[in-house]
LUMLUM-253741 format. One record per residue (C-alpha): x, y, z; residue number from 1. Coordinates in steps of 0.25 Angstrom, whole numbers, plus 5000, padded with zeros to 4 digits. Each point is the difference from the previous one (the first is absolute). Layout:
% residues N
site X:X | Y:Y | Z:Z | num:NUM
...
***
This chain:
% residues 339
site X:5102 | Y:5067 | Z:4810 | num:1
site X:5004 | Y:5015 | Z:5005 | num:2
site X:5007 | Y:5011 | Z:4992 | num:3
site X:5005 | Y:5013 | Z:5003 | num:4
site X:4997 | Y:5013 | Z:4989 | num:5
site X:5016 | Y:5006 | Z:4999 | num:6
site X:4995 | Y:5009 | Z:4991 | num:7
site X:4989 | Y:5003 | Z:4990 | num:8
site X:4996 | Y:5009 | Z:4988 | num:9
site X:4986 | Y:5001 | Z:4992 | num:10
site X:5003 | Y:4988 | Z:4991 | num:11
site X:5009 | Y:4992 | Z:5008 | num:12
site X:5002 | Y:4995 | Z:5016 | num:13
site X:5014 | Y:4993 | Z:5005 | num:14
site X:4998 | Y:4990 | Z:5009 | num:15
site X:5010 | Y:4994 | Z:5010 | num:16
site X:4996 | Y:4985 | Z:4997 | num:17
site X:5003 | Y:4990 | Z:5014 | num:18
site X:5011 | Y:4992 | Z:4992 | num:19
site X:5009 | Y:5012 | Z:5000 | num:20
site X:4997 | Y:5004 | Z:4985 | num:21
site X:4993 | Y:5014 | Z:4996 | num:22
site X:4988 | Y:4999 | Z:4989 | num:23
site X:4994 | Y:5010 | Z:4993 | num:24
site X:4983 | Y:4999 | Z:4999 | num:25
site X:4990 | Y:5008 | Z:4990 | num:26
site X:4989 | Y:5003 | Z:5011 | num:27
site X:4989 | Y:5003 | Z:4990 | num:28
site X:5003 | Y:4987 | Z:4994 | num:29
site X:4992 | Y:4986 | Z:5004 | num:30
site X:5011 | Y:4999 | Z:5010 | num:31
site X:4992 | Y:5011 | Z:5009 | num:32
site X:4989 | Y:4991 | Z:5003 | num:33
site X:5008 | Y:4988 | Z:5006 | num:34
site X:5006 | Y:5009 | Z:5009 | num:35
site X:4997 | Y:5006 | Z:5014 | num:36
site X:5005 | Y:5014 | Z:5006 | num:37
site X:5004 | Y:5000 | Z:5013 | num:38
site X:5007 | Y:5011 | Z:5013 | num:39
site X:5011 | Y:4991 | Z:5006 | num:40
site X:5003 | Y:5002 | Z:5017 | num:41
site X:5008 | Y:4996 | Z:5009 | num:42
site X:4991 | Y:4993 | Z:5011 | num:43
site X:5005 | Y:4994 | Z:5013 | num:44
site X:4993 | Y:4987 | Z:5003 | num:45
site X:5000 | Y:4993 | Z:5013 | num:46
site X:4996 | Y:4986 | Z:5005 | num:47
site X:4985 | Y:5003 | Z:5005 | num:48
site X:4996 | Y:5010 | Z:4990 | num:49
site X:4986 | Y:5002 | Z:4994 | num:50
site X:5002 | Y:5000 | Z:4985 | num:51
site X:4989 | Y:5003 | Z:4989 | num:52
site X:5004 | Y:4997 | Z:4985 | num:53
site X:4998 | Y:5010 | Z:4991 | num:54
site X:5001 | Y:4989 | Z:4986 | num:55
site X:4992 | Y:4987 | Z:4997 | num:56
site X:5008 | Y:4987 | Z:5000 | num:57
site X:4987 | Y:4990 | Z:4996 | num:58
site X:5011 | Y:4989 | Z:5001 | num:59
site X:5003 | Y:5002 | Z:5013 | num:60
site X:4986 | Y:5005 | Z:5004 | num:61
site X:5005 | Y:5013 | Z:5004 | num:62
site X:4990 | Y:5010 | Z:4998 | num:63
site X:5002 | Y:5014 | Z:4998 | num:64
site X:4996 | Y:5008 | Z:5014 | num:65
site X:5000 | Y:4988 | Z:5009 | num:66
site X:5007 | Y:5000 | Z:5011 | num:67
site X:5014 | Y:4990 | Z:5004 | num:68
site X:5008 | Y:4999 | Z:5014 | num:69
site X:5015 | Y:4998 | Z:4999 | num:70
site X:5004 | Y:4989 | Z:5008 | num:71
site X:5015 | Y:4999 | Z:4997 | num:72
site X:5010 | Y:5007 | Z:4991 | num:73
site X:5011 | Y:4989 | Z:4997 | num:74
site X:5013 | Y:5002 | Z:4991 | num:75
site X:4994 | Y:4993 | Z:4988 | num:76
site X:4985 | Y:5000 | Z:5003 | num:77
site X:4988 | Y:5010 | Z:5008 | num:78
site X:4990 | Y:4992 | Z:5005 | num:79
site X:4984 | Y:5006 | Z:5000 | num:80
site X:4989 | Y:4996 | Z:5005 | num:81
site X:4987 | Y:5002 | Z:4991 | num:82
site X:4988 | Y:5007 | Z:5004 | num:83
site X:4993 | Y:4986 | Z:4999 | num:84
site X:5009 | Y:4995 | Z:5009 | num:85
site X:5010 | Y:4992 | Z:4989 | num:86
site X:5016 | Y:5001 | Z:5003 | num:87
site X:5008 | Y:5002 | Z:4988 | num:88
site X:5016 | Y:5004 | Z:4998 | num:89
site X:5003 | Y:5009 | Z:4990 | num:90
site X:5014 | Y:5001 | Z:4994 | num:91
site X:5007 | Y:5013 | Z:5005 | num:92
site X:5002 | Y:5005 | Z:4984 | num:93
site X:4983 | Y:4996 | Z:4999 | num:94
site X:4995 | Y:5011 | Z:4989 | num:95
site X:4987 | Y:4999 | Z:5009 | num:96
site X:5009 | Y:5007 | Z:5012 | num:97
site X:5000 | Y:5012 | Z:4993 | num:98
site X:4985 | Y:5000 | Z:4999 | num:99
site X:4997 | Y:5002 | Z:5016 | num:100
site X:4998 | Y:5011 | Z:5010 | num:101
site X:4999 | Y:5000 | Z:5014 | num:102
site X:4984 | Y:4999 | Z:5003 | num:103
site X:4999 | Y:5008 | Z:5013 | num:104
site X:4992 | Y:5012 | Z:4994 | num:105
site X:4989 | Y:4999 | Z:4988 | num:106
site X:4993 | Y:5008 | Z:4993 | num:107
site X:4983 | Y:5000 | Z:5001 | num:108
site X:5001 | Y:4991 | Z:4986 | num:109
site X:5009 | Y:4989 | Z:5003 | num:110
site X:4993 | Y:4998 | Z:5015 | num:111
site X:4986 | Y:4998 | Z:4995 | num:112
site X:4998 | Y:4986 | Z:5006 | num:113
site X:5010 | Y:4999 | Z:5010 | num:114
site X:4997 | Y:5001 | Z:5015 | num:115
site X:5011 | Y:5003 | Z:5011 | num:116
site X:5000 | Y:5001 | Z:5015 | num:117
site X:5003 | Y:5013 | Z:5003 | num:118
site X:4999 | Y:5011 | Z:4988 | num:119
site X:5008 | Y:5014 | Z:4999 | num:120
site X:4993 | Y:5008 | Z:4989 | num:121
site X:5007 | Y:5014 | Z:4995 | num:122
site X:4991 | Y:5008 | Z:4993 | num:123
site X:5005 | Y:5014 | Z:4997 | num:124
site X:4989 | Y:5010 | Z:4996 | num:125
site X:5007 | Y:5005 | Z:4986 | num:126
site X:5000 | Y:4985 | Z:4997 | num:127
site X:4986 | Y:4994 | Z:5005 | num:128
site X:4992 | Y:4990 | Z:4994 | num:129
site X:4993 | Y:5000 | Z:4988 | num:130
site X:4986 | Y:4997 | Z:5009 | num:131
site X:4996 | Y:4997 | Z:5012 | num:132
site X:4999 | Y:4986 | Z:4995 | num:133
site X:5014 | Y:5000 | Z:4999 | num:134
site X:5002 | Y:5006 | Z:5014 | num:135
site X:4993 | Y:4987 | Z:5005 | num:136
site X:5008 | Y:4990 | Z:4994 | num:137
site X:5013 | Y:5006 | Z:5007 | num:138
site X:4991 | Y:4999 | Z:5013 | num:139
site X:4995 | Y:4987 | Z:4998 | num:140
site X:5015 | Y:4993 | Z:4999 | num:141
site X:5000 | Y:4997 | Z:5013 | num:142
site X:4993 | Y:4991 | Z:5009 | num:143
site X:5004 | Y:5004 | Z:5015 | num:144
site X:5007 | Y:5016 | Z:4999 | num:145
site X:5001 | Y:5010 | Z:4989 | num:146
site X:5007 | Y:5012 | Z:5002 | num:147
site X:4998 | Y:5014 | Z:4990 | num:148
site X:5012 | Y:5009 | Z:4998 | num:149
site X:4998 | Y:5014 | Z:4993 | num:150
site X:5006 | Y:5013 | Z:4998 | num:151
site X:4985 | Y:5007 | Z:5003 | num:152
site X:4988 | Y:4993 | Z:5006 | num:153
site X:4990 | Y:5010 | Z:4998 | num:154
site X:5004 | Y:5003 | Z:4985 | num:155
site X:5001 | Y:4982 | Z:4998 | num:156
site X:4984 | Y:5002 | Z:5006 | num:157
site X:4997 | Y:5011 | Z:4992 | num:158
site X:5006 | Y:4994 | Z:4986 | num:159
site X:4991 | Y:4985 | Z:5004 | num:160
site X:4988 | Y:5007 | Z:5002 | num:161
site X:5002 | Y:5006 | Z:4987 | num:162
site X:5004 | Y:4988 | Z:4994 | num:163
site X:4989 | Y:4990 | Z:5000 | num:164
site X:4999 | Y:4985 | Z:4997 | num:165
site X:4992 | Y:5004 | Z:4988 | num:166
site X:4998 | Y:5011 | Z:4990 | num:167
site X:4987 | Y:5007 | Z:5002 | num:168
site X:4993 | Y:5006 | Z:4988 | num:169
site X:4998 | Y:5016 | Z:5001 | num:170
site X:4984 | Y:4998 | Z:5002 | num:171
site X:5003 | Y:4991 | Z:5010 | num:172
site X:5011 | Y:5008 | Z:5009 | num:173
site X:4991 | Y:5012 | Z:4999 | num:174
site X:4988 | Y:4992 | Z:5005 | num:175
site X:5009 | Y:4995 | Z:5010 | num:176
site X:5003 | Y:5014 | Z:5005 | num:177
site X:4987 | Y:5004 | Z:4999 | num:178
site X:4993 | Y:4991 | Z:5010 | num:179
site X:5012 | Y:5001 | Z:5009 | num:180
site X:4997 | Y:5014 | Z:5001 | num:181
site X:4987 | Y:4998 | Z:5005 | num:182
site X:5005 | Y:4990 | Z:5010 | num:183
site X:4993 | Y:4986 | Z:4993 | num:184
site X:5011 | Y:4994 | Z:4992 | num:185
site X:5007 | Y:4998 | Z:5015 | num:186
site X:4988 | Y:4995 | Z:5007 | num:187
site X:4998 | Y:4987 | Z:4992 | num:188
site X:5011 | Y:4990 | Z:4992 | num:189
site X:4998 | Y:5000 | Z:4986 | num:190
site X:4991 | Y:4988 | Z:4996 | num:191
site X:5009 | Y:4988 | Z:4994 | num:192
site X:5000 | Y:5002 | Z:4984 | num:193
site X:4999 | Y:4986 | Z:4997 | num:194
site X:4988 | Y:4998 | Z:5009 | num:195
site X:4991 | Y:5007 | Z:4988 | num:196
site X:5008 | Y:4996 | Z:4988 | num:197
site X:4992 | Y:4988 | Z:4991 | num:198
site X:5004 | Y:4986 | Z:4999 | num:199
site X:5008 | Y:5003 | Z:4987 | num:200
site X:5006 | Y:5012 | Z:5002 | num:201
site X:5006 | Y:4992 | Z:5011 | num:202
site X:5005 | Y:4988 | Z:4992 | num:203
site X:5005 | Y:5011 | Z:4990 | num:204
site X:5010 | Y:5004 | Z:5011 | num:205
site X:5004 | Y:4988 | Z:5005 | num:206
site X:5001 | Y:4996 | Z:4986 | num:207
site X:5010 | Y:5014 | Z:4998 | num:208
site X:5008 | Y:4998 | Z:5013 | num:209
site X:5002 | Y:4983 | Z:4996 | num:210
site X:5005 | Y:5005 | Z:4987 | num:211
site X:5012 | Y:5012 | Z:5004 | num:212
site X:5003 | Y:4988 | Z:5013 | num:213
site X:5004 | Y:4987 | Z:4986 | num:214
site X:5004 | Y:5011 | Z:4991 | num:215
site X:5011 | Y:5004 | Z:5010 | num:216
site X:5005 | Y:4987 | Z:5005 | num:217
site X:4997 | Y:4995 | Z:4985 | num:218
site X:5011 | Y:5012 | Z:4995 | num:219
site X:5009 | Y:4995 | Z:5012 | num:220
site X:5001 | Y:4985 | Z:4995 | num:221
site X:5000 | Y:5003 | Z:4986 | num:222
site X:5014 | Y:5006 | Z:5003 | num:223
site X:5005 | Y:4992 | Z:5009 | num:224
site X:4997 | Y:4989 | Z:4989 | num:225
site X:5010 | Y:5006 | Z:4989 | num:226
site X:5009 | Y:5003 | Z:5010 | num:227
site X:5001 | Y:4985 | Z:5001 | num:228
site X:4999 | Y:4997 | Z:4986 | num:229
site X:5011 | Y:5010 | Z:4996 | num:230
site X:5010 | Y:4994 | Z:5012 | num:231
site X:4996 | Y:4986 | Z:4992 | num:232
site X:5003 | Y:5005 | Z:4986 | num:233
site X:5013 | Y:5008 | Z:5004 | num:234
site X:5007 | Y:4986 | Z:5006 | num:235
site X:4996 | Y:4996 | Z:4985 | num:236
site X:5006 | Y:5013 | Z:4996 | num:237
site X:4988 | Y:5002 | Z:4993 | num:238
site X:4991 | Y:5010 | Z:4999 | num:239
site X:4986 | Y:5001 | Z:5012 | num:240
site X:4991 | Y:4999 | Z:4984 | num:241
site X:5005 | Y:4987 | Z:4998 | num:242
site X:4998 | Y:4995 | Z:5014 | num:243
site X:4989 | Y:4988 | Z:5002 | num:244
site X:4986 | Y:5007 | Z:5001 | num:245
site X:5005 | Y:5014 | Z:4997 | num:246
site X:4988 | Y:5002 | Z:4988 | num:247
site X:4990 | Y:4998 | Z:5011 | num:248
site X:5006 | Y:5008 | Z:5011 | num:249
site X:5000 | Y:5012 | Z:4988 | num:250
site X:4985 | Y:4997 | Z:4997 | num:251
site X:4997 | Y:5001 | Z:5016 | num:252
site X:5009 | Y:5010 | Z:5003 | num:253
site X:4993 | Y:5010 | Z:4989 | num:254
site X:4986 | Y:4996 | Z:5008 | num:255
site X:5006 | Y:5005 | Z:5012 | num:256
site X:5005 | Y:5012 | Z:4995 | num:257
site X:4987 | Y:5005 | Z:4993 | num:258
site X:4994 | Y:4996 | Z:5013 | num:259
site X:5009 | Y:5008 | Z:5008 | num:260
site X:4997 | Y:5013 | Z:4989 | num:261
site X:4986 | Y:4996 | Z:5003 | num:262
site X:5000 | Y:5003 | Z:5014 | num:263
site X:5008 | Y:5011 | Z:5000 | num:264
site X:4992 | Y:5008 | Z:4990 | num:265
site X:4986 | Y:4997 | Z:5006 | num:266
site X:5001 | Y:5007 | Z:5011 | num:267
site X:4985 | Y:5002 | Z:5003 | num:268
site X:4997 | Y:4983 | Z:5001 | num:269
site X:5014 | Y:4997 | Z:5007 | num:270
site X:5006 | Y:5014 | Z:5007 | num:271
site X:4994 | Y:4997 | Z:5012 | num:272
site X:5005 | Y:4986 | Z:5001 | num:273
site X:5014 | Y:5005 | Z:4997 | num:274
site X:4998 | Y:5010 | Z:5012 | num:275
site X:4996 | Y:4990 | Z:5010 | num:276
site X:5015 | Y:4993 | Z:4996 | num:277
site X:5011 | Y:5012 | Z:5003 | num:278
site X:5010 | Y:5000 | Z:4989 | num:279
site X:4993 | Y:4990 | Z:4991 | num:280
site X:4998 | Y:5009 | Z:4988 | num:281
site X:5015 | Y:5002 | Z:5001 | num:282
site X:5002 | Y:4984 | Z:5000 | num:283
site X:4991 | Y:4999 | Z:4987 | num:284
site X:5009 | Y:5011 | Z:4994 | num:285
site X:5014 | Y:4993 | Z:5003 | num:286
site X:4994 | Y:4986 | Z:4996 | num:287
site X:4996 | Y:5004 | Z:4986 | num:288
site X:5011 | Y:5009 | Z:4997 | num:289
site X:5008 | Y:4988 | Z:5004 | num:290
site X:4993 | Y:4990 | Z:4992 | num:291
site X:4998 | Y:5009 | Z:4987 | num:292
site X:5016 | Y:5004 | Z:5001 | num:293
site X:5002 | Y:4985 | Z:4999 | num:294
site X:4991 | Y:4996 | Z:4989 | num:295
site X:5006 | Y:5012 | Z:4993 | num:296
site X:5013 | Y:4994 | Z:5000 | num:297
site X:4996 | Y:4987 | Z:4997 | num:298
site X:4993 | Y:5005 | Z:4988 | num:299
site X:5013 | Y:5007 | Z:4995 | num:300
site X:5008 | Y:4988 | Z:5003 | num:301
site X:4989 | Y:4990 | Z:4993 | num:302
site X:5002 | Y:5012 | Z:4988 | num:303
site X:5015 | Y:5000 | Z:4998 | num:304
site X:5000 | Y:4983 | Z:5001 | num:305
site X:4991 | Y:5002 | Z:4989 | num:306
site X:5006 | Y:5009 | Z:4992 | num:307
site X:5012 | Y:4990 | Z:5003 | num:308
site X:4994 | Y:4987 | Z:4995 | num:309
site X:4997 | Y:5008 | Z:4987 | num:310
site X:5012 | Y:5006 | Z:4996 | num:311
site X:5006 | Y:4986 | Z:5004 | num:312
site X:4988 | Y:4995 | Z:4991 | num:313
site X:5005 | Y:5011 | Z:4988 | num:314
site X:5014 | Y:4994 | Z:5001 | num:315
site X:4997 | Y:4987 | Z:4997 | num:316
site X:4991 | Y:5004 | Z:4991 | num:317
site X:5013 | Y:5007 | Z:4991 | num:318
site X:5009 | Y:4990 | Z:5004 | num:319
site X:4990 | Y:4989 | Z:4993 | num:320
site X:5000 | Y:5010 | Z:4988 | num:321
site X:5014 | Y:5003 | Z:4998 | num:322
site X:5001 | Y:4984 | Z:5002 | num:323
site X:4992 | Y:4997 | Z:4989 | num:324
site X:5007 | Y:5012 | Z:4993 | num:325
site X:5011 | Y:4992 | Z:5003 | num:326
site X:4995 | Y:4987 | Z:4994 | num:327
site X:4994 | Y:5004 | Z:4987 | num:328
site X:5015 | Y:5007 | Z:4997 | num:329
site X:5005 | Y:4988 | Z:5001 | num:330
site X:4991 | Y:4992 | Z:4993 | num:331
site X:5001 | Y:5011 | Z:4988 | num:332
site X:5018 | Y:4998 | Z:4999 | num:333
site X:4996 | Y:4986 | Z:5001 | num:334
site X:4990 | Y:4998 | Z:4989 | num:335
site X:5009 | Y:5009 | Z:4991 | num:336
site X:5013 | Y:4992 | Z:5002 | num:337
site X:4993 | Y:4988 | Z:4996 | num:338
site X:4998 | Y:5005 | Z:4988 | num:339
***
């Protein structure tokens, strides 16, 4: 359901509810984590267009940054098809429609794993990769033609060359330097690192790079999954805590979080993995913040159904008392009219 902010203050926002009314909302209440903040566009679509959405509707299998085509744009309906090729007709007033773009540009991020035809890349030297790493995966998106735009070439050459894949130790650049100086360094490849590495220090790596690969896809479903259970509690009007399984998923969802610290703080076993997958440190981040914002408020929602039941629990407890207060006073105006 969308809303638009009419006004706001520090303790209070006014929204422009879809049925006509205006509602007030304390956003540093609960309330602000069941809600989502949103820049509203106009956007001409057209029959043909290449979409992406930008929001995850798991009912429908629509995942954030995968692509749809627009196949028809009806009075009631638009028609899509799916990036796996299903066809589906969305209502013209579909809340997912206001969670699209056109998908004919990308960032470097969101194209990791896709492959096109042709490939325009812009590259502009005040904004150039983080690495060169990064610079091959903008190369590597297409399969028959890539073409490099920039504002300077000789200043894109110079800021990749000074951007390597990996970070080098200041030992190791200076000894770099040092045998380039004398002409050696050039004249033979370095020798392949693994090559000399022992079994186990090997299996340690592979062990590393395994773990930052299910701990991201593990941090990934474990949101998708509340997202499914809270759509299931609110058509209860309940609460995503008292959704089937939710103890569980809290339990897992803590693993995956401490997993996620885990990484992000050991940056001597897993730093290397996470430079050999641009943007996934960032990924890591964004997931556990997310998941940590969400058992937050659960928790403040579990607290306040507490505090609930026993202040519910209090007043019965009184009205039983005042009951039997009740009763005995009775029983006293009884007893002395029978005498």
């Amino acid at each position: 359901m969308m809303t638009e902010v009419l006004s706001q203050s520090r303790l209070m926002r006014l929204l422009a509810h879809p049925d006509g009314r205006e509602r007030r909302i304390d956003p540093t209440g609960y309330i602000r984590y069941r809600l989502d903040l949103y820049e509203t566009r106009q956007m001409v679509l057209r029959a043909g267009d290449q979409v992406r959405w930008t929001r995850n509707d798991t009912g429908r299998g629509l995942i954030n940054g995968e692509h749809a085509r627009v196949l028809s744009i009806g009075p009631v309906n638009v028609r899509m098809r799916t990036q796996d090729g299903r066809e589906i007709a969305m209502p013209r007033d579909d809340p997912q429609l206001h969670h699209l773009d056109h998908a004919y540009s990308s960032t470097v991020h969101a194209a990791q794993g896709l492959t096109c035809d042709r490939v325009i890349a812009v590259l502009d030297t005040d904004r150039a990769p983080a690495d060169q790493a990064m610079f091959y995966v903008e190369l590597t998106r297409a399969r028959d033609n890539v073409v490099l735009l920039t504002d300077d070439r000789e200043a894109l050459i110079e800021a990749l060359e000074t951007a390597p894949a990996e970070e080098l130790s200041a030992l190791k650049a200076i000894g770099e330097q040092f045998e380039t100086s004398q002409g050696a360094a050039a004249q033979r490849p370095p020798p392949d690192r693994d090559v000399v590495l022992d079994d186990r220090t090997r299996e340690r790596r592979r062990t590393a790079e395994r773990f930052v690969a299910q701990t991201l896809s593990a941090a990934a479903a474990s949101l998708r999954e509340r997202d499914e259970r809270a759509r299931e509690a609110h058509s209860h009007d309940a609460h995503v805590s008292l959704a089937r399984g939710y103890a569980a998923w809290r339990e897992s969802a803590r693993r995956v979080v401490a997993d996620c610290r885990n990484i992000l703080d050991d940056p001597e076993t897993f730093g290397r993995h996470l430079d050999r997958r641009p943007g996934a440190a960032d990924e890591l981040k964004r997931l556990s913040v997310r998941i940590e914002t969400d058992l937050s408020g659960d928790k403040a929602e579990i607290e306040r159904r507490r505090q609930q039941e026993q202040q519910r629990q209090e007043r019965q407890r009184r009205e039983r008392e005042e009951r039997e207060r009740r009763k005995a006073k009775t029983r006293d105006r009884g007893g002395g009219l029978s005498m």
